[in-house]
C-alpha positions in Angstrom: -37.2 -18.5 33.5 -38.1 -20.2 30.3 -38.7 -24.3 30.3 -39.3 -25.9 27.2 -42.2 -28.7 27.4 -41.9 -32.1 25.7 -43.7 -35.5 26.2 -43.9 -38.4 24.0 -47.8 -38.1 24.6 -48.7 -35.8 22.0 -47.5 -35.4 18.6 -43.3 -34.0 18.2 -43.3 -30.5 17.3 -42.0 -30.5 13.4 -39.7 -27.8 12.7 -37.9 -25.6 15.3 -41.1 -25.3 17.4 -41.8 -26.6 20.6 -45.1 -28.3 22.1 -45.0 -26.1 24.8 -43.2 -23.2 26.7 -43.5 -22.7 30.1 -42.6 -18.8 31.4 -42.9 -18.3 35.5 -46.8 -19.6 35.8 -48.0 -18.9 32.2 -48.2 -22.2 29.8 -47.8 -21.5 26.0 -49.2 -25.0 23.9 -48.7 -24.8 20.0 -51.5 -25.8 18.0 -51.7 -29.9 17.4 -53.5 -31.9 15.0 -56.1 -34.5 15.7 -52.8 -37.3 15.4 -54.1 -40.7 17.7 -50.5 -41.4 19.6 -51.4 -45.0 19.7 -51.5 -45.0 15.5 -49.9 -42.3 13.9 -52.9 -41.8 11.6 -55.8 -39.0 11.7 -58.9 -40.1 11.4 -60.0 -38.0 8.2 -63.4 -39.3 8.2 -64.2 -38.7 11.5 -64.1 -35.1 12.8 -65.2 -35.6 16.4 -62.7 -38.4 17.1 -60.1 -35.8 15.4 -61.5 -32.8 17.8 -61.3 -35.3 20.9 -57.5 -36.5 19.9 -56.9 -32.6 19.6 -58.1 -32.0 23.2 -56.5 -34.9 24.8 -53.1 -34.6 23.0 -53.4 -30.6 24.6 -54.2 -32.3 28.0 -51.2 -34.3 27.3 -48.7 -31.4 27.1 -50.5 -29.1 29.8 -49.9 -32.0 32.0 -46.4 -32.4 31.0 -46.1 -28.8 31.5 -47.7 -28.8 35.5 
């Protein structure tokens, strides 16, 4: 059975994408961007608070998705 993941957490997939698909015990994550859910903004300048944002908005939707 096919769930479709979604938490206000990480960036809303744009387009008719998902953030994440969940089939049986297999979790499919699309790609995110390095978006910081408290501001909206990327931090252009800064590419390892962009690479950490990355990782914790994927930790956001694996969590989302059990």
């Amino acid at each position: 059975m096919r769930k479709i993941i979604q938490t206000e957490k990480a960036p809303a997939a744009v387009g008719p994408y998902s953030q994440g698909v969940r089939m049986g015990n297999l979790l499919f994550i699309s790609g995110q961007l390095g978006i910081d859910m408290a501001t909206g903004e990327i931090d252009y300048d800064n590419v390892e608070m962009q690479t950490t944002q990355v990782l914790n908005n994927l930790k956001s939707i694996a969590e989302a998705g059990g």
